[in-house]
C-alpha positions as CSV (number, residue, x, y, z in Angstrom):
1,X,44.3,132.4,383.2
2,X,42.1,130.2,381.2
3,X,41.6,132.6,379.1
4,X,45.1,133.2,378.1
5,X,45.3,129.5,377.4
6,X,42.5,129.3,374.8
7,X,44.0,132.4,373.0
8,X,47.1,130.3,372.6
9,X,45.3,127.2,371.9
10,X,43.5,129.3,369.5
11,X,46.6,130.8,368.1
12,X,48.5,127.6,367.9
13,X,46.1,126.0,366.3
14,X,45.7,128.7,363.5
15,X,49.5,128.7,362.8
16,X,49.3,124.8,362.4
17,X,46.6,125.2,359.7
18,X,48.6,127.9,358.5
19,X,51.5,125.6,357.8
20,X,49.7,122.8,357.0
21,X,47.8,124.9,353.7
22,X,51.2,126.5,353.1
23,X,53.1,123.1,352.7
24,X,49.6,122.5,350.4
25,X,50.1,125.7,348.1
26,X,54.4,124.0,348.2
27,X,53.3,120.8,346.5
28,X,50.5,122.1,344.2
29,X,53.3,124.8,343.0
30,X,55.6,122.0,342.4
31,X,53.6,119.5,340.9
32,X,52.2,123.0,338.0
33,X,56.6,124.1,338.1
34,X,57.0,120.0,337.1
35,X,54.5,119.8,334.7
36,X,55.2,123.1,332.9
37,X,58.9,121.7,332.8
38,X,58.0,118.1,331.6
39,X,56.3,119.6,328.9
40,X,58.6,122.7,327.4
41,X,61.1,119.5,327.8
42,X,58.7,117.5,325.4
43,X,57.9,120.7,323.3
44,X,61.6,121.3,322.6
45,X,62.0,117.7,321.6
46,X,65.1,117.2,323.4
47,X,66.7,113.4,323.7
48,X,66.3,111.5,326.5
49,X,69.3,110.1,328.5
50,X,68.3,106.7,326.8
51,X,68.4,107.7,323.2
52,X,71.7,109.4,323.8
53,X,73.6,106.5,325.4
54,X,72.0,103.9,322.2
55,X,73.3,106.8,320.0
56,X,76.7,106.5,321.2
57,X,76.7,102.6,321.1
58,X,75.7,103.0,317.6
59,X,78.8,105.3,316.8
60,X,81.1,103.5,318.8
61,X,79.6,100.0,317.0
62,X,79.9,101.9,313.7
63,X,83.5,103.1,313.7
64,X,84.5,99.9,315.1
65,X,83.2,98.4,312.0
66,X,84.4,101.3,309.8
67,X,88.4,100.8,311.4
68,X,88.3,97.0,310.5
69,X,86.8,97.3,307.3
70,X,90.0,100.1,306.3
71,X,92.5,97.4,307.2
72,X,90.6,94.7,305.0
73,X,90.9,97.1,302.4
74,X,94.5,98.3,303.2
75,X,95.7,94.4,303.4
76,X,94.0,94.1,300.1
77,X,95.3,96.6,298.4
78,X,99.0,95.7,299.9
79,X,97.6,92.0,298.4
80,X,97.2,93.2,295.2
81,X,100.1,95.6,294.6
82,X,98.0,98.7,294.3
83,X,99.1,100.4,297.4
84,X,96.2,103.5,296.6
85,X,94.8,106.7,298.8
86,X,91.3,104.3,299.1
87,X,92.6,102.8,303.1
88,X,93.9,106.2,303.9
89,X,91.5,108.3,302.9
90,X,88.7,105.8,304.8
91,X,90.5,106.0,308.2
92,X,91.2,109.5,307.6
93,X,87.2,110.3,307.6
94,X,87.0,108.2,310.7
């Protein structure tokens, strides 16, 4: 029976290098799969989460600014007299 046993020592053995340089091959495919990613990503020149979410502080910032700057000019204009398509037309573009 010793025999036996070494063979399935042996084999055992074998099969846990086995996995172990398979999991290797895993991680080394992963980390070439990332890079290749990372970079067509970079290539493309595609915005980051960061620049979108400045980007739509800016526009939400800007048309603020844009809405209250249409009523100065609509109370204005109702100051004035001249009740004219200049308000409208600003709020309209908005």
């Amino acid at each position: 029976m010793p025999p036996s046993n070494r063979l399935f020592d042996d084999l055992a053995r074998l099969m846990t290098d086995a996995a172990g340089a398979a999991q290797g091959v895993r991680r080394e495919a992963e980390t070439v799969v990332k890079a290749q990613v990372e970079r067509l990503v970079r290539d493309l020149d595609i915005a980051s989460r960061e620049e979108l979410d400045v980007l739509r502080d800016l526009v939400t910032n800007l048309r603020t600014q844009n809405e209250a700057l249409a009523a100065r000019v609509a109370a204005l204009e109702a100051k004035s007299g001249t009740a004219g398509a200049g308000a409208a037309g600003l709020s309209e573009v908005v």
